[in-house]
Biopython code that builds the backbone (N, CA, C, O; Angstrom):
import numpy as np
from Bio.PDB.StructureBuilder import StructureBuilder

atoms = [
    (1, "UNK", "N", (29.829, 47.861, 49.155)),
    (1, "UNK", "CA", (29.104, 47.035, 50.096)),
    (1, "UNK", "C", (29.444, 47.488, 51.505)),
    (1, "UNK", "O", (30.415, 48.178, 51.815)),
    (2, "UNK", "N", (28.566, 47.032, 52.268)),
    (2, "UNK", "CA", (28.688, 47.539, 54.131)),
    (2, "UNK", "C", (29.711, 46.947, 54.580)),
    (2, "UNK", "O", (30.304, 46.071, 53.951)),
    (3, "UNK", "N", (29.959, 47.261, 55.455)),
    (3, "UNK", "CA", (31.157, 46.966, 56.139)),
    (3, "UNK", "C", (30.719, 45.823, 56.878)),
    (3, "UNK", "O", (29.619, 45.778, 57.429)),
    (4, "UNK", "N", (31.469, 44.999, 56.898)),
    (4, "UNK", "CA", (31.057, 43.406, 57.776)),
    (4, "UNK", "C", (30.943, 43.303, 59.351)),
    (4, "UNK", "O", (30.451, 42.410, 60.041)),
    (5, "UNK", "N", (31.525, 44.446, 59.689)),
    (5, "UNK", "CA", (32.138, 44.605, 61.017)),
    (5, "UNK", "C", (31.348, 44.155, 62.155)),
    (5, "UNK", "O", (31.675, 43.471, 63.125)),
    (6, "UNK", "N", (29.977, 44.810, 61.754)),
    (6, "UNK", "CA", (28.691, 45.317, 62.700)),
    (6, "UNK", "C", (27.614, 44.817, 61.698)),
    (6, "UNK", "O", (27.708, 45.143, 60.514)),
    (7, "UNK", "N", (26.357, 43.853, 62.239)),
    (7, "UNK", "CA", (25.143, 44.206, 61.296)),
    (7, "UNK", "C", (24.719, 45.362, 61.124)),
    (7, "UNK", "O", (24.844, 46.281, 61.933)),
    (8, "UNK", "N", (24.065, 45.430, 59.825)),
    (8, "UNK", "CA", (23.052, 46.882, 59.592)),
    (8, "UNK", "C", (21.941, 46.688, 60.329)),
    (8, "UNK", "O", (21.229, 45.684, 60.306)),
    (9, "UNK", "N", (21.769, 47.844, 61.110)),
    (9, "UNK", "CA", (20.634, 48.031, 61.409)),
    (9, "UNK", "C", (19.111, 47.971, 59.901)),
    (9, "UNK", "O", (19.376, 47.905, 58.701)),
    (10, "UNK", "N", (17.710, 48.018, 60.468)),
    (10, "UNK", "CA", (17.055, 47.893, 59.330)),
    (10, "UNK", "C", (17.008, 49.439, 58.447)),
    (10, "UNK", "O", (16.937, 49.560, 57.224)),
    (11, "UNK", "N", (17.047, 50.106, 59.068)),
    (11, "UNK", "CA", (17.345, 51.362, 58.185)),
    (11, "UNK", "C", (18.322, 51.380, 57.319)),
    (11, "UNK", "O", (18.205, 51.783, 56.162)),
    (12, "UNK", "N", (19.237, 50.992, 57.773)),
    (12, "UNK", "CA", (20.817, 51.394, 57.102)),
    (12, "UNK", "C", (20.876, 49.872, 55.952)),
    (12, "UNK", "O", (21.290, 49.946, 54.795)),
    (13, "UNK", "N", (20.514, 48.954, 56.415)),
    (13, "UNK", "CA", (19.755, 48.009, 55.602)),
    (13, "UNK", "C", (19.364, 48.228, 53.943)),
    (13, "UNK", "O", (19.889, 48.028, 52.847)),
    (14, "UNK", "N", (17.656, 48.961, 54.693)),
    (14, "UNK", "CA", (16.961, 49.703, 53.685)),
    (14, "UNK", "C", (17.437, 50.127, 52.774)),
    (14, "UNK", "O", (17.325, 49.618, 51.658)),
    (15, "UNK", "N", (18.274, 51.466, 53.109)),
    (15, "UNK", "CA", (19.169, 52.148, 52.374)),
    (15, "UNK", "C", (20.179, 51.845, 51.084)),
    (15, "UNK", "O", (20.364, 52.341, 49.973)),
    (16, "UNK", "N", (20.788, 50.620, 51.956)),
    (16, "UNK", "CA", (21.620, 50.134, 51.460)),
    (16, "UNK", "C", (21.262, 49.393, 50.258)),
    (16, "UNK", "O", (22.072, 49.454, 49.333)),
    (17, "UNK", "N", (20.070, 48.618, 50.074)),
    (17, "UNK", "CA", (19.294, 48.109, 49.275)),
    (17, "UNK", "C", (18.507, 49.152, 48.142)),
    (17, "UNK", "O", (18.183, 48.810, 47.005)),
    (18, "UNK", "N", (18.336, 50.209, 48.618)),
    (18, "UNK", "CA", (17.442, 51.008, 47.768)),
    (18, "UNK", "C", (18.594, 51.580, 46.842)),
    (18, "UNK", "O", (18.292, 51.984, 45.719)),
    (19, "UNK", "N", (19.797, 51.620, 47.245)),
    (19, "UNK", "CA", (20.647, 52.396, 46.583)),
    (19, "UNK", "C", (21.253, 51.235, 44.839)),
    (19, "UNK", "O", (21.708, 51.476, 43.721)),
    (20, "UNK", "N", (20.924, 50.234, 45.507)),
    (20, "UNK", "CA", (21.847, 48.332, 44.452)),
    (20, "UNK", "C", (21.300, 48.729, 43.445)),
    (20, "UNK", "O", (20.263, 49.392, 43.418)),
    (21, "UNK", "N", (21.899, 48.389, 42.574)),
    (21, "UNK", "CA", (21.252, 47.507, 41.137)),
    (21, "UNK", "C", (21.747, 46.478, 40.390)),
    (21, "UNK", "O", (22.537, 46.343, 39.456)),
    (22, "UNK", "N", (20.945, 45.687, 41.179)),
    (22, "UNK", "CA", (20.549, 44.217, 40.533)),
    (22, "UNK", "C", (21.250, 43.605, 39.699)),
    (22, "UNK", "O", (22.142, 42.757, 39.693)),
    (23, "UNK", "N", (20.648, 44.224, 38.973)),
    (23, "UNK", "CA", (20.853, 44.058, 36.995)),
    (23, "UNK", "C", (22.405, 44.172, 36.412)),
    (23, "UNK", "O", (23.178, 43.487, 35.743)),
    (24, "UNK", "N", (22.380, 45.539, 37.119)),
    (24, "UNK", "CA", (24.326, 45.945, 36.622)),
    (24, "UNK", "C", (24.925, 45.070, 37.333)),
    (24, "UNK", "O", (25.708, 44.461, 36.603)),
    (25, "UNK", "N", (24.969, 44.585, 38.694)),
    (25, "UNK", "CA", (25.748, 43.598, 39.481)),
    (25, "UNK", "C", (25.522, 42.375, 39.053)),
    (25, "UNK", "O", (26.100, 41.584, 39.799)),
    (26, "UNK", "N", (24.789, 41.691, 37.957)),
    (26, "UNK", "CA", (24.812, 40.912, 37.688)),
    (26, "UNK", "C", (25.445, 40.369, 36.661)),
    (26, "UNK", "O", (26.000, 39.275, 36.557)),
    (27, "UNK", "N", (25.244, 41.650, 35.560)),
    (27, "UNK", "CA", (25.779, 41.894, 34.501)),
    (27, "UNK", "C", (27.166, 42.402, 34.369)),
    (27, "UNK", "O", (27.697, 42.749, 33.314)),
    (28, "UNK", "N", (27.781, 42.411, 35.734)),
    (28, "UNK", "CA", (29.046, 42.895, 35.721)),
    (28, "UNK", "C", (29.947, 41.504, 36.160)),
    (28, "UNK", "O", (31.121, 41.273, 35.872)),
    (29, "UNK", "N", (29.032, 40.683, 36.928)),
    (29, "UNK", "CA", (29.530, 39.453, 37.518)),
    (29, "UNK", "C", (29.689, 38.429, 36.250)),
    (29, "UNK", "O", (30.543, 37.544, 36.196)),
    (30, "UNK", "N", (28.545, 38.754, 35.063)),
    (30, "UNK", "CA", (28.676, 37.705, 34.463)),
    (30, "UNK", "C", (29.930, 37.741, 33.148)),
    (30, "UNK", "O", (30.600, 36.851, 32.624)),
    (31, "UNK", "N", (29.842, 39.250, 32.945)),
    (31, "UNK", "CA", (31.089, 39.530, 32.771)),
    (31, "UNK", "C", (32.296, 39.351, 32.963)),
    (31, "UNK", "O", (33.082, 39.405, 32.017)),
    (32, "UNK", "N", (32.755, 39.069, 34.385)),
    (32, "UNK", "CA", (33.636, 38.975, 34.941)),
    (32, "UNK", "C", (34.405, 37.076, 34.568)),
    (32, "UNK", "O", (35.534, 36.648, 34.330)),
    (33, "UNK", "N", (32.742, 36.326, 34.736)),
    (33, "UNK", "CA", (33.301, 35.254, 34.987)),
    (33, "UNK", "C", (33.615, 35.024, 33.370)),
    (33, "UNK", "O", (34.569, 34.281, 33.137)),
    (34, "UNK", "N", (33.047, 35.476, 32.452)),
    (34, "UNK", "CA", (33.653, 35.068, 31.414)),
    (34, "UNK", "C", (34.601, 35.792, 30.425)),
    (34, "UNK", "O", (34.696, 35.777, 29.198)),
    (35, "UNK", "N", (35.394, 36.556, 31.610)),
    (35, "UNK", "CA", (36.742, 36.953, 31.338)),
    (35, "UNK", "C", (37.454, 36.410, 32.028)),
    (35, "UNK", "O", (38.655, 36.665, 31.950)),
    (36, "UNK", "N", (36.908, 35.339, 33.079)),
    (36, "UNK", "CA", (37.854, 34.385, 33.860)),
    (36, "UNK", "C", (38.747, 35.018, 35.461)),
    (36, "UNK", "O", (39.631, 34.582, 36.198)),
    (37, "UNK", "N", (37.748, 36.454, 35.386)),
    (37, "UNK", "CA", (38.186, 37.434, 36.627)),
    (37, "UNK", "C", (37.620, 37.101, 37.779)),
    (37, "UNK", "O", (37.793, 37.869, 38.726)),
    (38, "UNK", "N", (36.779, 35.832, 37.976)),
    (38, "UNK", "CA", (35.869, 36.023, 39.188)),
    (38, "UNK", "C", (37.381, 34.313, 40.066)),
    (38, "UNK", "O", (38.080, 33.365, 39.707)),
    (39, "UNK", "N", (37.141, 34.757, 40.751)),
    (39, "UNK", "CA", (38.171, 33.988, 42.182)),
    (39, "UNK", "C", (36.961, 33.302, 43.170)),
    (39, "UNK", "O", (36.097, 33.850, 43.855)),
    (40, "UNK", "N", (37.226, 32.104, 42.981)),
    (40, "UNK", "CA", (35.799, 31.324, 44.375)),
    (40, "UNK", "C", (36.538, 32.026, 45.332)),
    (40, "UNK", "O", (37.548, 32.709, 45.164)),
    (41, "UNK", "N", (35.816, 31.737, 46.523)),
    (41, "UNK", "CA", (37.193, 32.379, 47.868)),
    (41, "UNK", "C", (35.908, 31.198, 49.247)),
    (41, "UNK", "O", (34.829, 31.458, 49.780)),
    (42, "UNK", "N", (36.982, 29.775, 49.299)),
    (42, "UNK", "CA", (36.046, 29.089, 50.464)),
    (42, "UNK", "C", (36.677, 29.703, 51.824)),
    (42, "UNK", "O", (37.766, 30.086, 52.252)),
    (43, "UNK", "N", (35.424, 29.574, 52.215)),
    (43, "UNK", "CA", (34.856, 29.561, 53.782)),
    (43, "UNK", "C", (36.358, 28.881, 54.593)),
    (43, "UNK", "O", (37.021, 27.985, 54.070)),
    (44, "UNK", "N", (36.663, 29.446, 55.796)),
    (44, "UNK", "CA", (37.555, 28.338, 56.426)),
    (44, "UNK", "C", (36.997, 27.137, 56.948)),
    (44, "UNK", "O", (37.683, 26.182, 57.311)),
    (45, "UNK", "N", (35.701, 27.185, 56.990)),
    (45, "UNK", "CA", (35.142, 26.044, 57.249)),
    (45, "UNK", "C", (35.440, 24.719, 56.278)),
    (45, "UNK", "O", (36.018, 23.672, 56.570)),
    (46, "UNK", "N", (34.693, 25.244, 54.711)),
    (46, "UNK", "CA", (34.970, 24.656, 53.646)),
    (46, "UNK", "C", (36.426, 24.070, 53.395)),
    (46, "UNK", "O", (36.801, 22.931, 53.119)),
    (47, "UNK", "N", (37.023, 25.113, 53.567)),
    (47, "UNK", "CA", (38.759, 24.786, 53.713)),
    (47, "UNK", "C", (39.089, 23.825, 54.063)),
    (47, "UNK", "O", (39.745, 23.031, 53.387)),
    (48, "UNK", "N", (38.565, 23.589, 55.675)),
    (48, "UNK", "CA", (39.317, 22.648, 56.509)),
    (48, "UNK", "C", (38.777, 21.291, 56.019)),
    (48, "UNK", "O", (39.289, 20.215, 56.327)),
    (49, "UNK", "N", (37.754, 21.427, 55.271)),
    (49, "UNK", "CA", (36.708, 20.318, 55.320)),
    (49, "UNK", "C", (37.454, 19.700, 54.017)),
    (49, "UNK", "O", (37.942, 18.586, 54.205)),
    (50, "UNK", "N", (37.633, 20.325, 52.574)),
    (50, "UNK", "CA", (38.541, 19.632, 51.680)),
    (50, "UNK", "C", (40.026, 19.557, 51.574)),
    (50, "UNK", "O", (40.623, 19.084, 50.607)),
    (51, "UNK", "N", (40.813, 20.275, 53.099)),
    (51, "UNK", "CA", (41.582, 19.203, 53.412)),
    (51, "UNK", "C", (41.836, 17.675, 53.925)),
    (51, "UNK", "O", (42.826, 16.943, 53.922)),
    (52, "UNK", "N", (40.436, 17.526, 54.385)),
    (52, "UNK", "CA", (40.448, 16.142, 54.866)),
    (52, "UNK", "C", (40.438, 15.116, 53.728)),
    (52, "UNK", "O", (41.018, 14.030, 53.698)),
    (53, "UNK", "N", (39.577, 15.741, 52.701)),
    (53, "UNK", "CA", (39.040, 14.953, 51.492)),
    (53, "UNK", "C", (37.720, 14.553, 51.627)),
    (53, "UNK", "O", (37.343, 13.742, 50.781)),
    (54, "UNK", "N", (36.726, 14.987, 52.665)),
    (54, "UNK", "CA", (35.725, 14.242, 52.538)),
    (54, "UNK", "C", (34.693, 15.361, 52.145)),
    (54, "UNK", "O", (34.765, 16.544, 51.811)),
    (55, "UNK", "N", (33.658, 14.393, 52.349)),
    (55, "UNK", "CA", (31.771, 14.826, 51.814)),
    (55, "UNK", "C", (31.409, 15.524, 53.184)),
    (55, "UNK", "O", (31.709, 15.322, 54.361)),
    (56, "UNK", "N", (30.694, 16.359, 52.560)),
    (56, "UNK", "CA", (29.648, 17.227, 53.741)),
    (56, "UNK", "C", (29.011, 16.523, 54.695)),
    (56, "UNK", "O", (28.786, 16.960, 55.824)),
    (57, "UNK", "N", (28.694, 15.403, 54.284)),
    (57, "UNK", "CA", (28.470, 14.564, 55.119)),
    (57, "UNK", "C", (28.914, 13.420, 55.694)),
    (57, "UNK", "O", (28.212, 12.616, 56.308)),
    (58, "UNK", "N", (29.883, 13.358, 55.530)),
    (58, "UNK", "CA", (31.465, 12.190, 56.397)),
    (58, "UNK", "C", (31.570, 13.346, 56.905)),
    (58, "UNK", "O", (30.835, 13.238, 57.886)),
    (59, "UNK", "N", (32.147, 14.818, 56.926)),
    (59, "UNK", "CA", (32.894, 15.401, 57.800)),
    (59, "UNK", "C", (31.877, 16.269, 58.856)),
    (59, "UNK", "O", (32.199, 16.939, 59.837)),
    (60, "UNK", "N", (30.542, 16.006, 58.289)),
    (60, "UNK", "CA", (29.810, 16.318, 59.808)),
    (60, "UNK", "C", (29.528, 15.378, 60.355)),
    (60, "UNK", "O", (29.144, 15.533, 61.514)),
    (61, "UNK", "N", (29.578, 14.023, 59.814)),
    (61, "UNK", "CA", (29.834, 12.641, 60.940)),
    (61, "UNK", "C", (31.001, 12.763, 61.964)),
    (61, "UNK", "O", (30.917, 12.533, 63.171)),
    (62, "UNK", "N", (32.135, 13.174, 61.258)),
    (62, "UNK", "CA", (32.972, 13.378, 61.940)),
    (62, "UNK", "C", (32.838, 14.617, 63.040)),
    (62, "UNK", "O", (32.958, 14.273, 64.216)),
    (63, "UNK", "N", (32.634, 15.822, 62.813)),
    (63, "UNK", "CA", (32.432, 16.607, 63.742)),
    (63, "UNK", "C", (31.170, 16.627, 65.021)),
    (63, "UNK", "O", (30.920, 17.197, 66.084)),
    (64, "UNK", "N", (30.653, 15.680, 64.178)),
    (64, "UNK", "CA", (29.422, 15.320, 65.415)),
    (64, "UNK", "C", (28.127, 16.034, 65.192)),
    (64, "UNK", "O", (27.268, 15.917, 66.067)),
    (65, "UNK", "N", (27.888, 16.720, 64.187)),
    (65, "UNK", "CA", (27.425, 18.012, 63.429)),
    (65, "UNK", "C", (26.487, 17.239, 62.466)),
    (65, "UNK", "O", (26.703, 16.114, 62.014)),
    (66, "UNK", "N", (25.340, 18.078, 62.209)),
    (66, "UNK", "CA", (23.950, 17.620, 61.672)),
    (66, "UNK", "C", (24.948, 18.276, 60.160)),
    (66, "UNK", "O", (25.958, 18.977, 60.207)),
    (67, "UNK", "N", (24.296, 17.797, 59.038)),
    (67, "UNK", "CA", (25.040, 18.343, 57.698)),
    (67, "UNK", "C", (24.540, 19.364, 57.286)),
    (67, "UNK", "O", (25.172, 20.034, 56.470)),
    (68, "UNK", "N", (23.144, 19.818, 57.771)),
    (68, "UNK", "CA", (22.453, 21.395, 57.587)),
    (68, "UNK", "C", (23.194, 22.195, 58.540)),
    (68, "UNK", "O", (23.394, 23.363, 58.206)),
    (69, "UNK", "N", (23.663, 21.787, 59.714)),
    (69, "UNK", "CA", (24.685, 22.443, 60.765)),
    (69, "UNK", "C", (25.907, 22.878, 59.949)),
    (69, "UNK", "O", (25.940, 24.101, 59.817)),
    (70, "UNK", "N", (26.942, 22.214, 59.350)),
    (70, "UNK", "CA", (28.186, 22.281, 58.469)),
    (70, "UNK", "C", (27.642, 23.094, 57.278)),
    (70, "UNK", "O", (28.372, 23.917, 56.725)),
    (71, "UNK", "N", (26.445, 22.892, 56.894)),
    (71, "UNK", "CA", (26.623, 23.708, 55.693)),
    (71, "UNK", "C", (26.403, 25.512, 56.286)),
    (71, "UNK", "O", (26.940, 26.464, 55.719)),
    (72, "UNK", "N", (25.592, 25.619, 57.394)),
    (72, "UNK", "CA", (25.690, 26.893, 57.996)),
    (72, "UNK", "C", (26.878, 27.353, 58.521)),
    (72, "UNK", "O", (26.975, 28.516, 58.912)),
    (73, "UNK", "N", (28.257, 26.175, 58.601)),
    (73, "UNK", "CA", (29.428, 26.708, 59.249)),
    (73, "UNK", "C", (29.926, 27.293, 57.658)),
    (73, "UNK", "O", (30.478, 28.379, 57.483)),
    (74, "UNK", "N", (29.676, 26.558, 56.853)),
    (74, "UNK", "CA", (30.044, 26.329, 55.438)),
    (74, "UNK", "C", (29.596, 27.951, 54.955)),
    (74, "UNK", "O", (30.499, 28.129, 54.137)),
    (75, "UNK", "N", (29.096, 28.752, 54.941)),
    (75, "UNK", "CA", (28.071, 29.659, 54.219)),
    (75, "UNK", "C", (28.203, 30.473, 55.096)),
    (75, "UNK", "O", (28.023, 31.556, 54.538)),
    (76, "UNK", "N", (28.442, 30.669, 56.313)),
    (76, "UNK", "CA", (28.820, 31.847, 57.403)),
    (76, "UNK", "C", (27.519, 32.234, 58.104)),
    (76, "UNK", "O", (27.410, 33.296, 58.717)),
    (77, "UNK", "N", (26.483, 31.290, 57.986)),
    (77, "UNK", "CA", (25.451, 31.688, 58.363)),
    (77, "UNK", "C", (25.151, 31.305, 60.120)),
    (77, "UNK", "O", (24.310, 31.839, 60.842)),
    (78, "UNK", "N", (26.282, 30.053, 60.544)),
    (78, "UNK", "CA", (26.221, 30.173, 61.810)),
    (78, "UNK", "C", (27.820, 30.416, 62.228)),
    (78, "UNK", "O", (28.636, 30.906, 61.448)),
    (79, "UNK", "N", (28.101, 30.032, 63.455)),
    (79, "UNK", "CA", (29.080, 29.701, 63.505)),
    (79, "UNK", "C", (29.586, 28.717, 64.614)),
    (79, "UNK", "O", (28.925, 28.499, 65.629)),
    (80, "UNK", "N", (30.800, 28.135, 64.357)),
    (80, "UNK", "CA", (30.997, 26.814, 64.848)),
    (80, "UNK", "C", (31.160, 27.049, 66.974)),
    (80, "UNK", "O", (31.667, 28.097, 67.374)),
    (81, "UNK", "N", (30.792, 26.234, 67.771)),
    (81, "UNK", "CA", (31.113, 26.641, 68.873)),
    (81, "UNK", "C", (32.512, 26.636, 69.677)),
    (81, "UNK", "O", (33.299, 26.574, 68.732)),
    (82, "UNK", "N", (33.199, 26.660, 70.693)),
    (82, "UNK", "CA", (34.638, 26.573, 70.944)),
    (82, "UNK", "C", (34.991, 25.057, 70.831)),
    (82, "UNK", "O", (36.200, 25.108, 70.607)),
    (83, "UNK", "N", (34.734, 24.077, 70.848)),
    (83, "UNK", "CA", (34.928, 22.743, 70.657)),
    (83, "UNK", "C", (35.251, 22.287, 69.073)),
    (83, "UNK", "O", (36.208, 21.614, 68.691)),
    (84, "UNK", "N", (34.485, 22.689, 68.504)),
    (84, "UNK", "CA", (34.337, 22.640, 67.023)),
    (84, "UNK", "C", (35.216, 23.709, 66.481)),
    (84, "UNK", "O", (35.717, 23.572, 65.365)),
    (85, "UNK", "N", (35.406, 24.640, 67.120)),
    (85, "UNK", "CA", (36.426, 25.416, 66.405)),
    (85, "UNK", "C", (37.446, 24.480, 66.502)),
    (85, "UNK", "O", (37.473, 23.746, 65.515)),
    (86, "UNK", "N", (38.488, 24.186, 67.523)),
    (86, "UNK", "CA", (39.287, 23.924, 67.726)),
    (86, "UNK", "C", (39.558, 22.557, 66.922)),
    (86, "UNK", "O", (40.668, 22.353, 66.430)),
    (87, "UNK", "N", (38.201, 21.352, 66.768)),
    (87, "UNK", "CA", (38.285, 20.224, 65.641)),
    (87, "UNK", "C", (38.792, 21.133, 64.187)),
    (87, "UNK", "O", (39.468, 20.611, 63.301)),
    (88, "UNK", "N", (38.441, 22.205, 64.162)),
    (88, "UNK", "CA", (37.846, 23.057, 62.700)),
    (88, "UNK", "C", (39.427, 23.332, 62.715)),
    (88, "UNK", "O", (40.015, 22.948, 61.704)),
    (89, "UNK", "N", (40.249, 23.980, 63.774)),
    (89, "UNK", "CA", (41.523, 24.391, 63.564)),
    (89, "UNK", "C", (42.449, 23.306, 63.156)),
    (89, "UNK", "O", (43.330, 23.459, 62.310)),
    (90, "UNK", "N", (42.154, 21.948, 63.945)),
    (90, "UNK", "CA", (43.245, 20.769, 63.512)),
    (90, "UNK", "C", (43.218, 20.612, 61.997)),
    (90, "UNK", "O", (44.114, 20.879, 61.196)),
    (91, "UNK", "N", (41.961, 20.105, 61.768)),
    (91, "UNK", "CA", (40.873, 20.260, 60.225)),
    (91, "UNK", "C", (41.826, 20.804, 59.452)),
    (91, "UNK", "O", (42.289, 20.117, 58.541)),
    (92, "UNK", "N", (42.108, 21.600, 59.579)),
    (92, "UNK", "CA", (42.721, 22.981, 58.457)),
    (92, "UNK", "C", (44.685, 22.385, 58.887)),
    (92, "UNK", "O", (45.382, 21.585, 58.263)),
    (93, "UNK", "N", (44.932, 22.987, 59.834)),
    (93, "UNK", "CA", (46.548, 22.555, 60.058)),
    (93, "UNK", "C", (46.871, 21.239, 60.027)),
    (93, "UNK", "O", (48.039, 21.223, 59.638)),
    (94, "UNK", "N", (46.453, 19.952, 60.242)),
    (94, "UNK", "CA", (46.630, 18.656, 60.081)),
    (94, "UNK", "C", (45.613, 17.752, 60.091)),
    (94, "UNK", "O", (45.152, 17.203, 61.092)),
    (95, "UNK", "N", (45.238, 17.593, 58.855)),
    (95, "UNK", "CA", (44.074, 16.788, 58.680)),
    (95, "UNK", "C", (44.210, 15.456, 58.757)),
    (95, "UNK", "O", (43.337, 14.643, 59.061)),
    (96, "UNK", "N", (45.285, 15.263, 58.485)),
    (96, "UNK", "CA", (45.670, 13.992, 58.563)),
    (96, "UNK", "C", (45.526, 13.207, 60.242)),
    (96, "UNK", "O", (45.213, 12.025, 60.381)),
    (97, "UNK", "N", (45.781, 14.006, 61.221)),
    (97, "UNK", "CA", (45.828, 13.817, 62.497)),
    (97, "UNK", "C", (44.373, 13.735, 62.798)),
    (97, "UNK", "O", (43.956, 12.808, 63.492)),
    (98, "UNK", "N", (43.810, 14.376, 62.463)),
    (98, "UNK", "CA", (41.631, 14.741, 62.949)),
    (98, "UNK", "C", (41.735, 13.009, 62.039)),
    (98, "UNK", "O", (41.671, 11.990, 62.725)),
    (99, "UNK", "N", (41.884, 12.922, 60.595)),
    (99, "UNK", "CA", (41.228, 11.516, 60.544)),
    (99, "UNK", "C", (41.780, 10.369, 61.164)),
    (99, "UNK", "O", (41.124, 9.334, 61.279)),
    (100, "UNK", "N", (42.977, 10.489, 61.584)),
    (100, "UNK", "CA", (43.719, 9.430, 62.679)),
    (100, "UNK", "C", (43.173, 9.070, 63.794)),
    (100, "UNK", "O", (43.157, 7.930, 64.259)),
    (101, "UNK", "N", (42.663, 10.138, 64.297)),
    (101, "UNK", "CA", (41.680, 10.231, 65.483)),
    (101, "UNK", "C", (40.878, 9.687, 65.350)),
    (101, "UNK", "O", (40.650, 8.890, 66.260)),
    (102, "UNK", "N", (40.019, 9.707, 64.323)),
    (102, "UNK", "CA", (38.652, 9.453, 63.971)),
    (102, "UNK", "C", (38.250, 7.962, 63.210)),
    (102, "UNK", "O", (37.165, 7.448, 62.938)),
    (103, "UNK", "N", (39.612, 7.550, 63.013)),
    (103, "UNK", "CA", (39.827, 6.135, 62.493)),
    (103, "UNK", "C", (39.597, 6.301, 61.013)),
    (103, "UNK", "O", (39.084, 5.306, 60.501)),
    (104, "UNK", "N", (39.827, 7.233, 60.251)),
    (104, "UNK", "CA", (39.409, 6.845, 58.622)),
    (104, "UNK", "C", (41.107, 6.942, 58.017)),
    (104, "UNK", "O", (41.352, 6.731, 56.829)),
]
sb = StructureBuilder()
sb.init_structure("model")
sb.init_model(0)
sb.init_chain("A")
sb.init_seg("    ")
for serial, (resi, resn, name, xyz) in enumerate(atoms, 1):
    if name == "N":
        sb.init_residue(resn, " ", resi, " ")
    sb.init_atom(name, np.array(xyz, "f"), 0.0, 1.0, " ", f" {name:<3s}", serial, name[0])
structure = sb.get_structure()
């Protein structure tokens, strides 16, 4: 797979796609999971979020955050701004303190 570093351009994209197969990556995944080799691996978003203990939607009440917002922090598809990071950092190192704050 590409390197995360940098997006692909659409060429390198292209490429990158024309080269996959599907089928074997699927068939290798499904393999995997039922040899018990596949590892979830959450998001630090996700992380911070079931340290608190709550729902996708208590903890974007709490962050102030629409729950289609959290699930894009959730999925890496956006990312959180400097305010929310820093809720996102307590989140994760003392959760207990973010819900103290927050009265729950």
């Amino acid at each position: 797979m590409p390197s995360k570093s940098k997006p692909l351009t659409d060429k390198e994209l292209a490429a990158y796609e024309a080269e996959r197969d599907l089928a074997a990556e699927l068939l290798q995944a499904v393999q995997e999971m039922k040899a018990g080799q596949l590892h979830v691996v959450l998001s630090p978003v996700m992380e911070a979020r079931k340290k608190t203990g709550l729902s996708q939607s208590q903890f974007a009440a709490l962050m102030g955050v629409s729950v289609r917002t959290l699930q894009g922090w959730e999925q890496g598809r956006k990312q959180p701004s400097g305010a929310a990071r820093t809720l996102l950092a307590i989140a994760s190192t003392n959760p207990k303190a973010l819900l103290a704050v927050a009265g729950k």
